[in-house]
MMTF fields as JSON, N, C-alpha, C and O atoms, coordinates in Angstrom:
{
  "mmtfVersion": "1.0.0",
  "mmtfProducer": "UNKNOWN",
  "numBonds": 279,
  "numAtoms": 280,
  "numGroups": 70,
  "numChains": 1,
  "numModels": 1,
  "chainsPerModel": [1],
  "groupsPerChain": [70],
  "chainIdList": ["A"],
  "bondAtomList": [4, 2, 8, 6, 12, 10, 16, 14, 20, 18, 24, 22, 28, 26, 32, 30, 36, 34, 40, 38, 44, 42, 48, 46, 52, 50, 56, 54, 60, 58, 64, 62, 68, 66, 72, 70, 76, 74, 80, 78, 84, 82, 88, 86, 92, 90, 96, 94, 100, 98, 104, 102, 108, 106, 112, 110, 116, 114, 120, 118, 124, 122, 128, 126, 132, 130, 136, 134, 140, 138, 144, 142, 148, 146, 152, 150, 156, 154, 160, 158, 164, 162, 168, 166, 172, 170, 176, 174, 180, 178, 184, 182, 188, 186, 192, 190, 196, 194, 200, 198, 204, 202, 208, 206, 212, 210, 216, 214, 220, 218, 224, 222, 228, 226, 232, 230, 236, 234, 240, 238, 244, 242, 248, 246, 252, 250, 256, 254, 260, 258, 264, 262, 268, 266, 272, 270, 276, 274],
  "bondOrderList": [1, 1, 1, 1, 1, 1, 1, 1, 1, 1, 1, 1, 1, 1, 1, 1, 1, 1, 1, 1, 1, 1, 1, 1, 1, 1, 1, 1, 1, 1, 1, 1, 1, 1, 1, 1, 1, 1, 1, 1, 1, 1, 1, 1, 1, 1, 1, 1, 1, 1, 1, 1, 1, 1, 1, 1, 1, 1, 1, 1, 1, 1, 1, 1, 1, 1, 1, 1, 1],
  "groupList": [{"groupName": "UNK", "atomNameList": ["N", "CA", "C", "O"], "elementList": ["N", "C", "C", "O"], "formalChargeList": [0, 0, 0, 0], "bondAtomList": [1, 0, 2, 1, 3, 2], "bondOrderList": [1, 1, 2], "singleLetterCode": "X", "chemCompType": "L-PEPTIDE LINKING"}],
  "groupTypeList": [0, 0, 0, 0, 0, 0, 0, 0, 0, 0, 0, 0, 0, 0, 0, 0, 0, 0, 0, 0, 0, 0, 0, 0, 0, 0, 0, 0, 0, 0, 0, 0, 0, 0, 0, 0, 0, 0, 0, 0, 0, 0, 0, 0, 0, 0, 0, 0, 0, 0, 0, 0, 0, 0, 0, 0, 0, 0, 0, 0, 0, 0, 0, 0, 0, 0, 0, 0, 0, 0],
  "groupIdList": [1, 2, 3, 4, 5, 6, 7, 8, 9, 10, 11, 12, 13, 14, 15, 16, 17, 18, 19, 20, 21, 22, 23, 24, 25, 26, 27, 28, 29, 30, 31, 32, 33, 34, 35, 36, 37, 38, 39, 40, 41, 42, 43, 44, 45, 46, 47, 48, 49, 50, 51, 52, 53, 54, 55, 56, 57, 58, 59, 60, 61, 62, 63, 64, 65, 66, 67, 68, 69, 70],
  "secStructList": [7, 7, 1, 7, 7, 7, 6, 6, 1, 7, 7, 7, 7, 1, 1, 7, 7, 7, 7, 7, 7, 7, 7, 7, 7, 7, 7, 7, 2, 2, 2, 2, 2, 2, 2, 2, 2, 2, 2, 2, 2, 2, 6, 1, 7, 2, 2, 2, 2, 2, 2, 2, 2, 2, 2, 2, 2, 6, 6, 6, 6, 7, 7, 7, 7, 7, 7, 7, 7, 7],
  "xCoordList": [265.412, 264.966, 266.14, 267.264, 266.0, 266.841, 266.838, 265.916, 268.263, 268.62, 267.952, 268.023, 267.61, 267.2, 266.155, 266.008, 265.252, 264.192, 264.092, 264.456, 263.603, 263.763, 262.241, 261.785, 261.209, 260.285, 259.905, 259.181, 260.921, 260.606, 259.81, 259.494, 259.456, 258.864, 257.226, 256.285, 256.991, 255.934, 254.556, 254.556, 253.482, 252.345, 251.394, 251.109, 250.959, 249.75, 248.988, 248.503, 248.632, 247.577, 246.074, 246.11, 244.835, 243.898, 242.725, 241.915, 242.921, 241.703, 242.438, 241.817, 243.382, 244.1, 243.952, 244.951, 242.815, 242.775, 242.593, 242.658, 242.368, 242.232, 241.123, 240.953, 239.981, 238.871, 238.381, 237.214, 239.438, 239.034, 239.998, 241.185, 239.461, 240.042, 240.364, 239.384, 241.778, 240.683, 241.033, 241.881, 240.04, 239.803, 238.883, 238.238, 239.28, 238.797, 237.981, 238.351, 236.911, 235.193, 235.07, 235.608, 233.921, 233.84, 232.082, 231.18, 232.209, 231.685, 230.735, 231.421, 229.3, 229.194, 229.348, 229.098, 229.858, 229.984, 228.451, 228.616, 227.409, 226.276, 226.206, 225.787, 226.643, 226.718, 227.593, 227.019, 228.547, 229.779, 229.239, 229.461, 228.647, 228.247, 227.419, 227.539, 226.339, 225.296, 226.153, 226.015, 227.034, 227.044, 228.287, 228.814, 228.743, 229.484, 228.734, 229.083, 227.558, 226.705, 226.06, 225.773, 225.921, 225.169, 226.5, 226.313, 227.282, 228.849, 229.118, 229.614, 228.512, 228.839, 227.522, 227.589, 226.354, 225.54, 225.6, 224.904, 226.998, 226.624, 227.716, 227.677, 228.72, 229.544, 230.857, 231.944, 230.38, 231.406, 231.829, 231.547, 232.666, 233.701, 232.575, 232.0, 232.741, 231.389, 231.98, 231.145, 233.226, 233.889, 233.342, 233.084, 233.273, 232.582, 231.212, 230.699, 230.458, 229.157, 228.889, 227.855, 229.397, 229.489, 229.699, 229.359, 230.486, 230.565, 229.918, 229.57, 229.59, 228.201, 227.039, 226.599, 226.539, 225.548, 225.456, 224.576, 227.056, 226.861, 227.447, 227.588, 227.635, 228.027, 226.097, 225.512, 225.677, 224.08, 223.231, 222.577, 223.275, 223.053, 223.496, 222.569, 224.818, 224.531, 225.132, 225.895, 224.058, 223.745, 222.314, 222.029, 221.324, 220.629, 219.967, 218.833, 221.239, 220.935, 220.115, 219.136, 220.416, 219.586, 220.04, 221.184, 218.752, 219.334, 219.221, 218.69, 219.44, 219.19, 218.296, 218.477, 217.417, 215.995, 216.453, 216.081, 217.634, 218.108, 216.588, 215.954, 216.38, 215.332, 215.755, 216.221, 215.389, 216.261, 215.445, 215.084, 215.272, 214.056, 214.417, 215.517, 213.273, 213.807, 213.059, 212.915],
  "yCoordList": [97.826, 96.566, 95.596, 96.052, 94.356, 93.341, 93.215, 93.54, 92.56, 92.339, 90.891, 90.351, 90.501, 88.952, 88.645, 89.156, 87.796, 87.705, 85.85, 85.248, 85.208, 83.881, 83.273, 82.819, 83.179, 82.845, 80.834, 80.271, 80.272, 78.547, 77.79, 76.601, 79.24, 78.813, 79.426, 79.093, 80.425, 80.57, 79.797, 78.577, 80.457, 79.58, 80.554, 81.743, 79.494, 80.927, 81.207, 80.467, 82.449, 83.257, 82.269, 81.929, 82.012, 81.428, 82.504, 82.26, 83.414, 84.156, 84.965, 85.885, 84.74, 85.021, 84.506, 83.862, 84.427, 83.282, 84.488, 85.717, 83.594, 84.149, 84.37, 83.592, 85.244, 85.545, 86.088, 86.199, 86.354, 86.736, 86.612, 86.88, 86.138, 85.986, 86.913, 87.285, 87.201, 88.309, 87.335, 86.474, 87.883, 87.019, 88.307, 89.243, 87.678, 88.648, 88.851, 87.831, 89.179, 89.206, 90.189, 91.296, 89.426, 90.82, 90.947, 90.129, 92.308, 92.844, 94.031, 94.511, 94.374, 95.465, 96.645, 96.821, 97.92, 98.935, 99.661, 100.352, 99.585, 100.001, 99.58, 100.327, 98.339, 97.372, 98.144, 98.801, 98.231, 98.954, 100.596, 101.131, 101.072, 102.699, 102.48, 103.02, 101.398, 101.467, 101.396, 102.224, 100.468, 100.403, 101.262, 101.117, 102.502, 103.532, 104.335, 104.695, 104.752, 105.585, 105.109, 105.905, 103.856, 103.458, 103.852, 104.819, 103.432, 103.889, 105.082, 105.14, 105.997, 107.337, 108.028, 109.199, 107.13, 107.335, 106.996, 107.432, 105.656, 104.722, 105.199, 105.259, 105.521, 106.002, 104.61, 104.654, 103.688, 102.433, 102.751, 103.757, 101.621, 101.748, 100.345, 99.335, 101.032, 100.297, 98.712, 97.993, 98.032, 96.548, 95.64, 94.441, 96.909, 96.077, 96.117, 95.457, 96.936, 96.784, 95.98, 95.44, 95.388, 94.573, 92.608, 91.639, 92.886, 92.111, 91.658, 90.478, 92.487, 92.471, 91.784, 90.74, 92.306, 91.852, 90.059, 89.225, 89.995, 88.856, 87.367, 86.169, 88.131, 87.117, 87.279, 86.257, 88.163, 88.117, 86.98, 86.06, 87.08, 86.467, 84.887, 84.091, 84.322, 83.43, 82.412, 81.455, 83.497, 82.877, 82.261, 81.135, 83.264, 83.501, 82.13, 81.674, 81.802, 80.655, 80.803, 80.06, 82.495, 82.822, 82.215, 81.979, 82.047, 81.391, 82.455, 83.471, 82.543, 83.582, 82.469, 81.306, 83.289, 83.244, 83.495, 84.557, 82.612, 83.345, 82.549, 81.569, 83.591, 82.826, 83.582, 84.718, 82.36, 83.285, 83.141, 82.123, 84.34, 84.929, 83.953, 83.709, 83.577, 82.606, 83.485, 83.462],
  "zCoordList": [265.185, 264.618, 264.518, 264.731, 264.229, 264.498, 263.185, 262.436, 262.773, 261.116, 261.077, 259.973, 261.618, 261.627, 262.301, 263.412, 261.816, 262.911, 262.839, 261.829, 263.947, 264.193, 264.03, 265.079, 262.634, 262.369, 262.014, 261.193, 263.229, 263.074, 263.98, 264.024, 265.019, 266.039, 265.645, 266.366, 264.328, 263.952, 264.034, 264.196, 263.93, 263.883, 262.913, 263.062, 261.729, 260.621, 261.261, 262.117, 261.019, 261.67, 260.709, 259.526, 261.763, 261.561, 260.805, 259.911, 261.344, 260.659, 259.483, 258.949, 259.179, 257.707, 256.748, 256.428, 255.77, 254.563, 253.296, 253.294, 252.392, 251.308, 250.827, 249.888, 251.023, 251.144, 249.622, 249.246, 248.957, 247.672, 246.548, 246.735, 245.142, 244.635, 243.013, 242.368, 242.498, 241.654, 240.227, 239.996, 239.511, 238.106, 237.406, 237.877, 235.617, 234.587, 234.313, 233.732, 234.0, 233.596, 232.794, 232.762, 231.814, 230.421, 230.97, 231.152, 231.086, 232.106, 230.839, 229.937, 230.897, 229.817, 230.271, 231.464, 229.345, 229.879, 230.495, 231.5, 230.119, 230.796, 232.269, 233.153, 232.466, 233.74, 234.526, 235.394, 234.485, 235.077, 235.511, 236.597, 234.604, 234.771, 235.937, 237.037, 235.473, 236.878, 238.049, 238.949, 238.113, 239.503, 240.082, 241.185, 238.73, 239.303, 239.989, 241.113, 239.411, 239.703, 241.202, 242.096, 241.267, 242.384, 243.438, 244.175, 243.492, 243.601, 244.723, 245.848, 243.786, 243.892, 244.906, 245.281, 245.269, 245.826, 247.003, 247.92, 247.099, 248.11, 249.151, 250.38, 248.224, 249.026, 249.076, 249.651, 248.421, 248.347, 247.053, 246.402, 246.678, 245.611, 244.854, 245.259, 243.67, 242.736, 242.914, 243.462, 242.57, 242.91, 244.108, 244.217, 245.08, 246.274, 246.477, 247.38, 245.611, 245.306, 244.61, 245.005, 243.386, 242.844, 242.925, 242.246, 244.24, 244.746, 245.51, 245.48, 246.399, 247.299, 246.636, 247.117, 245.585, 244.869, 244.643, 244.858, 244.023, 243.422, 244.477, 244.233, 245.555, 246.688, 247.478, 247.839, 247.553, 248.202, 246.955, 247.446, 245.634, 244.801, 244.971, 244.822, 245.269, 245.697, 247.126, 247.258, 248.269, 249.263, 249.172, 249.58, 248.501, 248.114, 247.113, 246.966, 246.585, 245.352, 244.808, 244.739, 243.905, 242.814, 241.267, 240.879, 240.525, 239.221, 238.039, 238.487, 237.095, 236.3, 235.43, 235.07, 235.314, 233.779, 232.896, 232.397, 232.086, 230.501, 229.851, 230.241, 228.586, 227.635, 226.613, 226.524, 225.54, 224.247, 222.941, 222.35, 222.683, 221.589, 220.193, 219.698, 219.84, 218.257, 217.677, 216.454]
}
């Protein structure tokens, strides 16, 4: 290998972006179990099931029905 490499003639790679971003979410623990369990069925890692969901959710341009009991 070369101690130096000459990167001015570079160009960014195009299909290199930042496709995801990570951030905090309070998340319930029942929520989380499901989709370990689903997880563990699916053979994916429950995060990307999770994700899956909520990126199909909104292509989808689903809304959530909150209604709140008086």
């Amino acid at each position: 290998m070369r101690e130096e490499y000459d990167f001015s003639q570079s160009v960014q790679n195009p299909y290199a972006k930042a496709a995801k971003k990570q951030i905090s979410l309070n998340i319930e623990v029942d929520t989380i179990e499901y989709f370990k369990q689903l997880a563990l069925k699916t053979g994916l890692p429950y995060q990307t099931l999770m994700n899956s969901y909520l990126t199909d959710c909104a292509i989808r341009h689903v809304e959530p029905q909150v209604k709140w009991s008086s």
